[in-house]
DRENPA-3360 file (N, C-alpha, C; in nm, 2 decimals, always signed):
BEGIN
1 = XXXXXXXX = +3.51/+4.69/+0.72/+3.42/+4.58/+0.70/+3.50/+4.45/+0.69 ~ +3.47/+4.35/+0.76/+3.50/+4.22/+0.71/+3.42/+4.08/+0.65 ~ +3.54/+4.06/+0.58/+3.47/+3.97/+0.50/+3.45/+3.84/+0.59 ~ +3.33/+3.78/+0.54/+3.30/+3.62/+0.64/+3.35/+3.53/+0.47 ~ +3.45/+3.45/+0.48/+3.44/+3.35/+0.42/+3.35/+3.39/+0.24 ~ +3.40/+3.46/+0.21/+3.36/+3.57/+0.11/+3.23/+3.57/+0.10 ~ +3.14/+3.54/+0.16/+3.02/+3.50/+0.17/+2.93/+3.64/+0.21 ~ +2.94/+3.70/+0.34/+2.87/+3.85/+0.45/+2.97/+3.92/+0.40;
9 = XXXXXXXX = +2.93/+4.04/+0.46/+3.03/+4.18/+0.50/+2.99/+4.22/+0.62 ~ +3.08/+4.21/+0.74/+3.03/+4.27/+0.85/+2.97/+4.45/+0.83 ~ +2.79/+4.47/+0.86/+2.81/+4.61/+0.87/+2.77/+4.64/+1.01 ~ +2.76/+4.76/+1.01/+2.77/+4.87/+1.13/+2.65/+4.94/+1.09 ~ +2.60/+5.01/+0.96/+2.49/+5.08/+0.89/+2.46/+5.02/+0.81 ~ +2.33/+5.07/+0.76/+2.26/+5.02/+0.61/+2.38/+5.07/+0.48 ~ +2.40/+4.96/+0.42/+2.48/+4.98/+0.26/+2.44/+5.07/+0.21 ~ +2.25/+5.10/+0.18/+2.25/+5.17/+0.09/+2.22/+5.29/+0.10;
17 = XXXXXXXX = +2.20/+5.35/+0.26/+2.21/+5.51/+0.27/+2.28/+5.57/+0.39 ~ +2.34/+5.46/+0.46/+2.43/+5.47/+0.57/+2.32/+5.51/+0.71 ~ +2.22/+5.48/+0.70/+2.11/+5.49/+0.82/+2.11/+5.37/+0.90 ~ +2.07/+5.37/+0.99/+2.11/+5.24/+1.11/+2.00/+5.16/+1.07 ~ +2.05/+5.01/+1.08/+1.98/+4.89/+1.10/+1.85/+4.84/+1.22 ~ +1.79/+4.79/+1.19/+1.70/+4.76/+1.28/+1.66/+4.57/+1.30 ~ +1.67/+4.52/+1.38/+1.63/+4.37/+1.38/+1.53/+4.33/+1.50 ~ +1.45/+4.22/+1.44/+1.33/+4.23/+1.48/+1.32/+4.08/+1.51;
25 = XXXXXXXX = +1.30/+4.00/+1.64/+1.29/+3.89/+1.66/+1.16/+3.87/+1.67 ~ +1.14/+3.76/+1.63/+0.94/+3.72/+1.62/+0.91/+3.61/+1.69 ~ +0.80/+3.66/+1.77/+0.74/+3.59/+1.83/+0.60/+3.58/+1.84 ~ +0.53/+3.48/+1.90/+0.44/+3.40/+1.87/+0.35/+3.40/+1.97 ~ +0.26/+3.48/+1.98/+0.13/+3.49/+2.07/-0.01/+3.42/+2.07 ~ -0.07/+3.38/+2.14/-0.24/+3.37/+2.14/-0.32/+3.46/+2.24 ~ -0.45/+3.47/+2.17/-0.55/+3.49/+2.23/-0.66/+3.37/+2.27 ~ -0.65/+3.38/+2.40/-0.72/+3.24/+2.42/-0.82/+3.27/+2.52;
33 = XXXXXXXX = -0.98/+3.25/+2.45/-1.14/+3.31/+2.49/-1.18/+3.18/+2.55 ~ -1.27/+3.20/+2.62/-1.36/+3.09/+2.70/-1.49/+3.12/+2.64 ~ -1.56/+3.02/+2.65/-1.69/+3.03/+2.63/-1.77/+3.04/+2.76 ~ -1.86/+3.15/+2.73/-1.96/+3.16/+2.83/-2.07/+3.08/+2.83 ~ -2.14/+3.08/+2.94/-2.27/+2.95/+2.99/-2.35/+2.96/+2.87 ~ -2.36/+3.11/+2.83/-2.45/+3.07/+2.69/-2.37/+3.02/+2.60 ~ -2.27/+2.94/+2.59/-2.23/+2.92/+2.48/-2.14/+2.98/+2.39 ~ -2.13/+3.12/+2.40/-2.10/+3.22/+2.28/-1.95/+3.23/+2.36;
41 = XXXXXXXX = -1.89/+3.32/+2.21/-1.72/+3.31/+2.31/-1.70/+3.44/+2.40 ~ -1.65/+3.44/+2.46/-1.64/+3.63/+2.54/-1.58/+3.74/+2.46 ~ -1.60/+3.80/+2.51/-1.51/+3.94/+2.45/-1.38/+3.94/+2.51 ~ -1.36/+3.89/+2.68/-1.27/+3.90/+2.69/-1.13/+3.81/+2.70 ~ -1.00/+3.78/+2.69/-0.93/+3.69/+2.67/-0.77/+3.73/+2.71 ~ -0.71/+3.58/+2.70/-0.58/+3.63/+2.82/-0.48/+3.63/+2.74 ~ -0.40/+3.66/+2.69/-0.23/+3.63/+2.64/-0.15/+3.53/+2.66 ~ -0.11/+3.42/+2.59/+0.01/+3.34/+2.62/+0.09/+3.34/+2.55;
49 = XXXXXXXX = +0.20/+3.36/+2.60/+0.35/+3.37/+2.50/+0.37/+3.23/+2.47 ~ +0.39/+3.19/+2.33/+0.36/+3.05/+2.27/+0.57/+3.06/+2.27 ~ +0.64/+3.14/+2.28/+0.76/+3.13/+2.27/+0.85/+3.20/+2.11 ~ +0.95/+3.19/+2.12/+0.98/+3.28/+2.01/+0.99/+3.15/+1.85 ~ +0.93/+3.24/+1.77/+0.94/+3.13/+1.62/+1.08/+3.13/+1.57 ~ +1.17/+3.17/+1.62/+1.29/+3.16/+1.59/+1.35/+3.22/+1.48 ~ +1.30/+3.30/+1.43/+1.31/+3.39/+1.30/+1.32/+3.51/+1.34 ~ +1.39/+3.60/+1.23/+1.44/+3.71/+1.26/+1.40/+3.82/+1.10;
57 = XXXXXXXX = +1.41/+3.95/+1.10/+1.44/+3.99/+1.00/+1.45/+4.16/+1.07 ~ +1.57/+4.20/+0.93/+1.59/+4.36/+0.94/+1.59/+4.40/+0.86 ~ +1.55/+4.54/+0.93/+1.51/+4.67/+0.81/+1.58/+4.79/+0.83 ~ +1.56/+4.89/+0.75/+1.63/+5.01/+0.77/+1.55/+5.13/+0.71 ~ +1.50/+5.22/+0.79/+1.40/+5.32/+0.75/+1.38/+5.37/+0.58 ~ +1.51/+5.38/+0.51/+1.50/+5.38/+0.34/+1.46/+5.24/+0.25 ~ +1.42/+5.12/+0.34/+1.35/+5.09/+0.27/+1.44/+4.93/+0.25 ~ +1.54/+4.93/+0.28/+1.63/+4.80/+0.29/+1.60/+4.72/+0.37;
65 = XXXXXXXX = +1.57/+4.63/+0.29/+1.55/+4.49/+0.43/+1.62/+4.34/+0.41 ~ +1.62/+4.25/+0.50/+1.69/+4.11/+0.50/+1.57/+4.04/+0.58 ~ +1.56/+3.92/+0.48/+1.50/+3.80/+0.55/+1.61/+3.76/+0.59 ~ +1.53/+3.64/+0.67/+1.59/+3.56/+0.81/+1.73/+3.49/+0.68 ~ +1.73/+3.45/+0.58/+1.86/+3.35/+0.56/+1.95/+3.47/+0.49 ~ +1.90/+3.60/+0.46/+2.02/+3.70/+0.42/+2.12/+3.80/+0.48 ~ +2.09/+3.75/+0.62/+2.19/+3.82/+0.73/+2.19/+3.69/+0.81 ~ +2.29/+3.74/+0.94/+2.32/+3.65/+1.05/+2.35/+3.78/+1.17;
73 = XXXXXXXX = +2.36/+3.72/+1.27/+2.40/+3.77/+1.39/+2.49/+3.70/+1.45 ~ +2.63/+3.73/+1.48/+2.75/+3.63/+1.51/+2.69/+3.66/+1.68 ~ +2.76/+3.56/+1.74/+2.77/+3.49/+1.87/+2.85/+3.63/+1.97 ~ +2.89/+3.73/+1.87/+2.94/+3.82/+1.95/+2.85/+3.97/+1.93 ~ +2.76/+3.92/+1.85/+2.68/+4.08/+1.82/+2.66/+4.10/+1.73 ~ +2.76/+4.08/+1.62/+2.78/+4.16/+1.50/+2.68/+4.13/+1.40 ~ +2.60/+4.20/+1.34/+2.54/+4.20/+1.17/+2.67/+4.17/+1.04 ~ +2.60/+4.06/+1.00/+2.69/+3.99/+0.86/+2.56/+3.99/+0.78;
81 = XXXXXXXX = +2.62/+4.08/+0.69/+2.51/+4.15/+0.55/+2.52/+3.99/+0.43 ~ +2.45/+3.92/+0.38/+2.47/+3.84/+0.29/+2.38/+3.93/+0.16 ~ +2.30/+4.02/+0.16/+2.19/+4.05/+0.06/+2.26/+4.13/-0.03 ~ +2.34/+4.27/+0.03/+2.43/+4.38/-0.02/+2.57/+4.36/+0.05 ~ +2.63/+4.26/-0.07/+2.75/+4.22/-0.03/+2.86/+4.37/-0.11 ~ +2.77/+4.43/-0.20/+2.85/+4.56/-0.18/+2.76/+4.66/-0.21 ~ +2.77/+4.79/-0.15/+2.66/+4.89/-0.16/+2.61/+4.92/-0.26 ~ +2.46/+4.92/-0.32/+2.41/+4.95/-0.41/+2.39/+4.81/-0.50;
89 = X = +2.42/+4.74/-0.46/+2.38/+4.59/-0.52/+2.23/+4.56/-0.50;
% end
C-alpha cells in the first residue's frame, strides 16, 4: 500500500474483508413524453442521456462504502482509500 501525502492508502481490495471493490459513475437520464391531441401525456417516451453528474461512489459486497469526497481515482487507475485509512477503522 501507498501512502498519498498521508492523506489515502492505495487499495487493491476492501480494508475490511479483503473482497473486491466496486465503483459506480452516475449518470443522468430523462424520460421525455409528448402529449397526445387529447391533451393527456402518452405512455410512451424516449431516453436522453443528460450526460454524466460527475460523481462517483464505491461499494464492496460486505457492506463498505465511499462517497464521492472519500476516495479518488488517480489519472493512472488506482483507488486511494481516504475513509479506512487503516483496516477496521
Amino acid at each position: 500500500m501507498k501512502l498519498f501525502a498521508t492523506r489515502g492508502v492505495e487499495r487493491r481490495k476492501c480494508p475490511l474483508c479483503g473482497g473486491s471493490i466496486e465503483i459506480s459513475y452516475l449518470y443522468q437520464y430523462s424520460h421525455d413524453y409528448k402529449l397526445t391531441k387529447s391533451g393527456r401525456i402518452s405512455k410512451r417516451y424516449t431516453t436522453h442521456d443528460c450526460g454524466s453528474m460527475e460523481v462517483a461512489v464505491a461499494m464492496c459486497e460486505c457492506g463498505a462504502n465511499w462517497n464521492a469526497d472519500e476516495f479518488e481515482v488517480t489519472n493512472d487507475g488506482r483507488f486511494v482509500d481516504y475513509k479506512y485509512r487503516e483496516a477496521g477503522e
